[in-house]
C-alpha positions, -999 to +999 in steps of 0.1 A: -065+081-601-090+057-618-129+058-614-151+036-600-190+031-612-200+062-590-172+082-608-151+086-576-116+078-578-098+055-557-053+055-562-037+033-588+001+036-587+014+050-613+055+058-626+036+094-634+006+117-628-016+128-657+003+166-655+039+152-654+026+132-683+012+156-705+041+180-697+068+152-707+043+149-742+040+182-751+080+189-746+086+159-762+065+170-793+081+205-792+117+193-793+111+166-820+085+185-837+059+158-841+026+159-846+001+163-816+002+131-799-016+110-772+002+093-741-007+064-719+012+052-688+006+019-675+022+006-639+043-021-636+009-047-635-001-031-665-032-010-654-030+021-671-026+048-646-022+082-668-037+093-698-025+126-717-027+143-750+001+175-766-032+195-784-051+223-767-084+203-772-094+162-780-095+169-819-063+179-819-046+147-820-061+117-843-089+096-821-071+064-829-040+068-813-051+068-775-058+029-781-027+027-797-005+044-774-025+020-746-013-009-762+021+002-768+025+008-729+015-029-720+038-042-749+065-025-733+062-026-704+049-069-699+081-079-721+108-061-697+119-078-670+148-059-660+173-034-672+196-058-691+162-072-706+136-042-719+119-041-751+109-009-769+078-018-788+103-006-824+128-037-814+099-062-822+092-048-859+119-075-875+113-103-852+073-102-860+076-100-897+072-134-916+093-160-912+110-138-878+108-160-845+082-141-827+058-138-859+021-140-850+032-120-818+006-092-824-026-114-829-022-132-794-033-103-771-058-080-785-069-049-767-100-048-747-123-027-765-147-022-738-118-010-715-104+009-742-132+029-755-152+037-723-164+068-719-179+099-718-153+110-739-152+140-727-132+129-700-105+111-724-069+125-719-078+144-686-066+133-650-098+112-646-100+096-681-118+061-681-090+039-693-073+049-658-074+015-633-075-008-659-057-032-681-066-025-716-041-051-731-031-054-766+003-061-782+020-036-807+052-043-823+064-014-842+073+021-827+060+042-798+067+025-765+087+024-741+094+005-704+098+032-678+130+022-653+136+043-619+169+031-610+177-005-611+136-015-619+112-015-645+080+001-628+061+006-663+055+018-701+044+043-721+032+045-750+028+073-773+009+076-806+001+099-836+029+101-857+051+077-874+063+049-860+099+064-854+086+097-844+064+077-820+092+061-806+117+086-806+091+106-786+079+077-763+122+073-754+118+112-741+091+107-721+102+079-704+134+095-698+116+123-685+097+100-661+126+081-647 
């Protein structure tokens, strides 16, 4: 669901809702015993469509990582073309580092900040959060996202953030695998 100027919402499709989200999260975060993370989902054209957090309340969870996990969605999602060629934003760490063939990677797609920090925040990680029905952008190349493939397609990422890279990422690959 994403929300138009008069704050009704209007479909976006989306590879999860906002409650199978935040239920893959906070499973995710139990079984790998994480932090409290956030959760984006964007569809296959890269609008985000779901935005969740694990904690009982916004605070819960460090601010930050909503962006974050936003960007690490697009990034994994807009370099996977198919099965036999999907990224996981923790396969670009070597190739971005100096002298690595895809260094600079990072810097060529920043993240819309108007997009990304829209408000009223009370409304971030709910079912109707502002990010929802729009590209946010951005480019992140070290752990925490993952495409999302039903069957033989990639139909999206998502991207999860608050925790170490690897956490991120080993918690990004269970909720995408909860999602498929």
């Amino acid at each position: 669901m994403a929300s138009s100027d008069n704050n009704k919402p209007k479909n976006v499709s989306c590879p999860a809702t906002h409650a199978g989200l935040r239920a893959a999260l906070v499973s995710a975060v139990k079984v790998h015993k994480t932090q409290n993370m956030w959760a984006v989902a964007v569809n296959r054209g890269g609008v985000v469509c779901a935005v969740a957090f694990s904690g009982a309340k916004l605070s819960d969870q460090w601010l930050l990582s909503r962006q974050i996990a936003a960007a690490k969605a697009f990034t994994a999602n807009g370099l996977s073309n198919s099965p036999a060629q999907k990224f996981t934003t923790a396969q670009l760490y070597d190739a971005v580092q100096p002298g690595g063939p895809l260094y600079g990677l990072a810097a060529g797609n920043p993240v819309d900040p108007d997009k990304a920090y829209d408000g009223p925040q009370s409304r971030w990680g709910t079912a109707r959060d502002p990010m929802v029905g729009k590209i946010v952008g951005g480019t992140i190349t070290f752990g925490g996202g993952t495409p999302i493939q039903k069957g033989s397609q990639i139909v999206g990422g998502v991207g999860v953030s608050g925790d170490t890279a690897a956490n991120d990422q080993k918690v990004s690959d269970t909720v995408a695998g909860t999602l498929k």
